[in-house]
C-alpha positions in Angstrom: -8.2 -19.8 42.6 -10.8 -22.4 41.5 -10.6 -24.6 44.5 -11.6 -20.9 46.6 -15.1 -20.6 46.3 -16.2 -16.9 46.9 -12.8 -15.3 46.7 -12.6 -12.5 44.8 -9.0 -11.2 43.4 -7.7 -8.3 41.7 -6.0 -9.3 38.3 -5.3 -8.3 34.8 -7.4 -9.5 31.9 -4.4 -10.6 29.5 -6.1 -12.4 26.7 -9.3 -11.5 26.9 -12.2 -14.5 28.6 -9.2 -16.5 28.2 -6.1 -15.8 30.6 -6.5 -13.8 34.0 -3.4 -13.0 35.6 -3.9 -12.0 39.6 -2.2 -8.8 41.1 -1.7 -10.5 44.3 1.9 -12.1 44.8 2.3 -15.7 44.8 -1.3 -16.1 43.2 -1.3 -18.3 40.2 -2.6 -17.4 36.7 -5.9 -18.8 35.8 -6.3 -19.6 32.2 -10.5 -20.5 31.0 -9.7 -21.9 27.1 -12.3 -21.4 25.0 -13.3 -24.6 23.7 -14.4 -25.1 27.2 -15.9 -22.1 28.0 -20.3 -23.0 28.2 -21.5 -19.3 28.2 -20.2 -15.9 29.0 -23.1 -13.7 30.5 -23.4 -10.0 30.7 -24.4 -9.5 34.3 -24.2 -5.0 35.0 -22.3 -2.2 32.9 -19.1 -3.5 33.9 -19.3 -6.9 34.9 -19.7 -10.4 32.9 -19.8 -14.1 34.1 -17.7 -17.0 32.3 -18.6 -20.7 32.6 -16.1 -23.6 32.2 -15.9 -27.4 32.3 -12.3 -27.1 32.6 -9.6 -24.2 33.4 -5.7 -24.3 33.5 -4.0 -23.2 36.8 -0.2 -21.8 35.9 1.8 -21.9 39.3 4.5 -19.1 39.1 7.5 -18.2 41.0 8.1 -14.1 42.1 11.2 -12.4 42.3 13.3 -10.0 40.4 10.8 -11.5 37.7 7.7 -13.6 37.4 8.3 -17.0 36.1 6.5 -20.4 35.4 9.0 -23.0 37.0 6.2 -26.2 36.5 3.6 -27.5 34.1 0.5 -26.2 33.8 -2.1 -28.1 36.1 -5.5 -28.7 34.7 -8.8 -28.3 36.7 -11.5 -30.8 35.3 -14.4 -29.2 37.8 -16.9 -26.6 36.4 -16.4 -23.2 37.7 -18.5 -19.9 37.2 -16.1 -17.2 37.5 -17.2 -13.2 37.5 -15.3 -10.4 36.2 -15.7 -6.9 37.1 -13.9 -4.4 35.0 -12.6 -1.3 36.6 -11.6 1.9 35.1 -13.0 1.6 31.7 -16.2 3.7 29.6 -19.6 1.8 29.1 -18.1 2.4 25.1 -15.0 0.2 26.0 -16.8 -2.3 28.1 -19.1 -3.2 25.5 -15.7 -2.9 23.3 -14.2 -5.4 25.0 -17.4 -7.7 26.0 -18.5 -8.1 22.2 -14.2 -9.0 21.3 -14.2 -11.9 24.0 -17.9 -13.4 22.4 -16.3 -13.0 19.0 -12.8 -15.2 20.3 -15.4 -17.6 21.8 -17.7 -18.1 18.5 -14.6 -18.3 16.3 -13.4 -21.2 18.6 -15.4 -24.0 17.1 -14.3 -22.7 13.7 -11.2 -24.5 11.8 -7.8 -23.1 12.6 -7.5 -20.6 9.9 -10.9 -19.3 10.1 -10.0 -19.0 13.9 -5.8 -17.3 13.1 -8.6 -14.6 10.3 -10.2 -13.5 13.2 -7.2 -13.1 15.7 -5.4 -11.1 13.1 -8.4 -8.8 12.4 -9.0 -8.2 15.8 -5.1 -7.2 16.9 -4.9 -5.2 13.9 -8.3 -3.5 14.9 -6.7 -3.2 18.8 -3.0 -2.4 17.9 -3.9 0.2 14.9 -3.0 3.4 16.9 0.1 1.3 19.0 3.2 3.2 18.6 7.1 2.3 19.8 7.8 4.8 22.2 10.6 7.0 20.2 11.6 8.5 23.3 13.3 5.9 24.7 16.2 6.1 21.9 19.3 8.9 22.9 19.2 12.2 21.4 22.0 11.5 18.9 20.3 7.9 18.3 18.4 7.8 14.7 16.1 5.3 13.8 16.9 2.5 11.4 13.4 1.2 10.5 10.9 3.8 9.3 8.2 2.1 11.5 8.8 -0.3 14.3 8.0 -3.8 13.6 5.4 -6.3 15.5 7.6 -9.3 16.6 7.1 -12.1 19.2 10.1 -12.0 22.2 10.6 -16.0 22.4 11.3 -17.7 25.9 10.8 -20.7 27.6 7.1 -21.7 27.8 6.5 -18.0 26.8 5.9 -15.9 23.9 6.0 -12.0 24.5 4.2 -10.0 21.6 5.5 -6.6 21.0 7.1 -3.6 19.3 10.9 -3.9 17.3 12.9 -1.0 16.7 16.6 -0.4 15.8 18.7 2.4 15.7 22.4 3.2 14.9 23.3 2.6 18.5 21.2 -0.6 20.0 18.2 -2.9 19.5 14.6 -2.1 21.5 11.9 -4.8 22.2 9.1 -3.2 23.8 6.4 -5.3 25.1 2.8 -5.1 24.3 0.8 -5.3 26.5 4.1 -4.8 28.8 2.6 -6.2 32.6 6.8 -5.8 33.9 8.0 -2.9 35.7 11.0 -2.3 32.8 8.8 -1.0 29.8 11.3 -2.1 27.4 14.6 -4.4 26.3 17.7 -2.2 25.2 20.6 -4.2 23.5 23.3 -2.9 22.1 25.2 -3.5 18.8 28.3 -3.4 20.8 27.5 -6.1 23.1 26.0 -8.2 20.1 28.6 -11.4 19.8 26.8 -13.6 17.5 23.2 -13.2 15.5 21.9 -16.3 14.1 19.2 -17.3 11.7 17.0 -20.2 13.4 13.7 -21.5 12.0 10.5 -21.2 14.0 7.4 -22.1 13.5 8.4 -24.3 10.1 9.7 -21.1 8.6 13.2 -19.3 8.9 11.5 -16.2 10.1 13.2 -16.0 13.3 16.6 -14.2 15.1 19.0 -15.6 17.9 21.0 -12.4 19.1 23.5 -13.7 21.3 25.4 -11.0 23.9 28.7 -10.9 24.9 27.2 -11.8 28.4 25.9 -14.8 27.5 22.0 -13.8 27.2 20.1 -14.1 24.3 17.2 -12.1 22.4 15.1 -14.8 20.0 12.8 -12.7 18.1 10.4 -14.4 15.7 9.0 -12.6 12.6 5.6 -12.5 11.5 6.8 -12.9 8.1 10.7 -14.1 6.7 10.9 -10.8 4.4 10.9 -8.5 7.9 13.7 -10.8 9.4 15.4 -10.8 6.2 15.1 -6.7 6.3 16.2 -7.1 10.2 19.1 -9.3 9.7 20.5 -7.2 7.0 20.0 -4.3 9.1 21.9 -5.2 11.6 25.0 -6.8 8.9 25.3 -3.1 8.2 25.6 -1.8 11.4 28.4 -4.7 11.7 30.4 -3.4 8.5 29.5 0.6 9.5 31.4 0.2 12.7 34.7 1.1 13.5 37.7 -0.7 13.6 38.4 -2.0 16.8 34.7 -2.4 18.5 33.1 -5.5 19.4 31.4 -6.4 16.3 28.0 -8.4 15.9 28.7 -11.5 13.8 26.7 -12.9 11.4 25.8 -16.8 12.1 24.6 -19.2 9.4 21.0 -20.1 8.9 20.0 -22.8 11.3 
């Protein structure tokens, strides 16, 4: 915690220099923006310093599931925090160490010099990612040749990951994926309703309501994908038989 001089905790480097999420329960996430971020220092093989004018502290509530239940509280203090990354290679260290620099430089650059490099440097770290095929049935077969990269859309949250469909059900698996269930199964009979919304100033998002009530929002990174998507799952719709629950089609929003 900032206000803890000298603590030291065990957390997960989510967005590399930028958010640290804690292992211990109850602890908040600590995010260090870049914009504020002074210098970043390369202390040992597997340790490296960041200094901040300012940080974000993001209470959270723990249960069944982690959640954010207030605003994010800002911390106008300087703060030196060390990191010390365990289980990784020299190699992956300095992988990782030269990525975080890179995120910082490109700060101070305009937004779409700044969205060039983010998308080079998830393509670099997401080029051998693959959707886990094994967590679709042995009858199930695969609707999309290769899965798709989709955001999960919640409140105050956006979850990158992996979208996959099959003739059976729809799979979101999250990546990175810091939850216990390594990934979201819906499906197509419990589909009531799938909507076209606009995100983002584009219609390049999905609202798949359940007949539970829950919804899956999936946003596209591009409105050809959710155009491919939605059609996808019109088929499955029309391909079923008489009698099931049905997915229906909403208009665009």
């Amino acid at each position: 915690q900032p206000d803890e001089v000298g603590q030291a905790y065990l957390g997960h480097l989510i967005d590399p220099g930028s958010l640290c999420n804690t292992v211990e329960v109850g602890a908040s996430i600590l995010k260090f923006p870049y914009r504020y971020v002074r210098a970043i220092n390369d202390a040992e093989r597997s340790s490296f310093s960041v200094e901040c004018d300012q940080s974000v502290q993001v209470t959270t509530k723990t249960g069944a599931k982690t959640r954010i239940v207030t605003p994010f509280e800002i911390k106008k203090a300087k703060l030196r925090v060390d990191f010390t990354l365990h289980y990784v290679g020299s190699e992956e260290y300095t992988q990782i160490l030269q990525m975080i620099r890179t995120l910082w430089e490109a700060s101070a650059k305009s937004v779409g010099e700044v969205e060039a490099v983010v998308k080079d440097i998830l393509a670099q770290v997401t080029a051998s990612v693959q959707f886990d095929m094994s967590r679709l049935g042995h009858r199930e077969r695969a609707l999309l040749e290769k899965h798709l990269w989709v955001r999960r859309v919640k409140p105050l949250l956006e979850v990158r990951g992996m979208l996959q469909i099959s003739d059976e059900a729809i799979y979101f698996q999250p990546h990175p994926n810091f939850q216990s269930k390594p990934v979201k199964r819906l499906s197509h009979g419990d589909v009531l309703h799938v909507f076209r919304r606009t995100y983002g100033m584009q219609a390049n998002a999905l609202e798949i309501i359940t007949v539970s009530g829950s919804c899956l929002y999936i946003s596209f990174k591009v409105e050809n994908e959710c155009d491919r998507v939605a059609k996808i799952l019109q088929e499955q719709r029309q391909d079923a038989p008489l009698g099931s629950t049905l997915p229906a089609m909403g208009p665009v929003a």
